[in-house]
Steps between C-alpha positions, in 0.01 A plus 500: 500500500184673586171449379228726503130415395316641205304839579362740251677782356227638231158382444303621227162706648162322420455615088237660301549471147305493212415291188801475242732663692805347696561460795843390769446366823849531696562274800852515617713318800759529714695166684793323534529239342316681180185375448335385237156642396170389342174587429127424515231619360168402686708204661570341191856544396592780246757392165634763232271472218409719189351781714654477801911507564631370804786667655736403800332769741212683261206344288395738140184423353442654159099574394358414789109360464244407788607142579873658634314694819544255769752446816904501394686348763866512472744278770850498574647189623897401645620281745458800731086445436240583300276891486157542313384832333164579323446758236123506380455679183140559395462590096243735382314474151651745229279809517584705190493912504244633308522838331222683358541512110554827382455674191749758319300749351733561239747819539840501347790667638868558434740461735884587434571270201247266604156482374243383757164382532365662818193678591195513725374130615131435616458153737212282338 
């Protein structure tokens, strides 16, 4: 039997993302025998938890906030050896859109069967 050491196959990019949303960092390997992979986050180990779901190859975390930005390191270790990988994700505060208000002034038409409100709008 052959063996043949772990190497990289896909690595998640470094990730922007942004307050609330969520976000998957991918880190998959190749090698023979299989290897077995973990994760890091800032060199402390990484464990499933309400917000974040561990998968064999693939970490999700769901409404991401400030403290998640940081260094993800994912390894892959066999009997054939061990490979490193670092994703760094850096989270940016929520930044709502703003719109400017507006203000119907008030004209009614009929469209088809439907009646609807439409009409001129000045921005305030």
């Amino acid at each position: 039997m052959f063996i043949v050491p772990p190497h990289p196959v896909y690595v998640s990019e470094n990730t922007l993302s942004v307050v609330g949303s969520t976000v998957r960092l991918d880190c998959e390997f190749y090698g023979v025998p299989v290897p077995t992979i973990s994760w890091a986050k800032d060199s402390y180990e990484l464990w499933s938890e309400e917000r974040v779901h561990m998968h064999s190859d693939s970490v999700v975390i769901d409404e991401i906030v400030a403290d998640d930005a940081g260094l993800y390191q994912c390894w892959a270790e066999s009997d054939a050896g061990i490979e490193y990988a670092v994703i760094r994700l850096v989270v940016e505060p929520f930044r709502p859109t703003v719109l400017p208000v507006i203000q119907p002034s008030g004209l009614l038409l009929y469209c088809g069967y439907h009646r609807v409100v439409c009409g001129t709008y000045r921005v305030i």
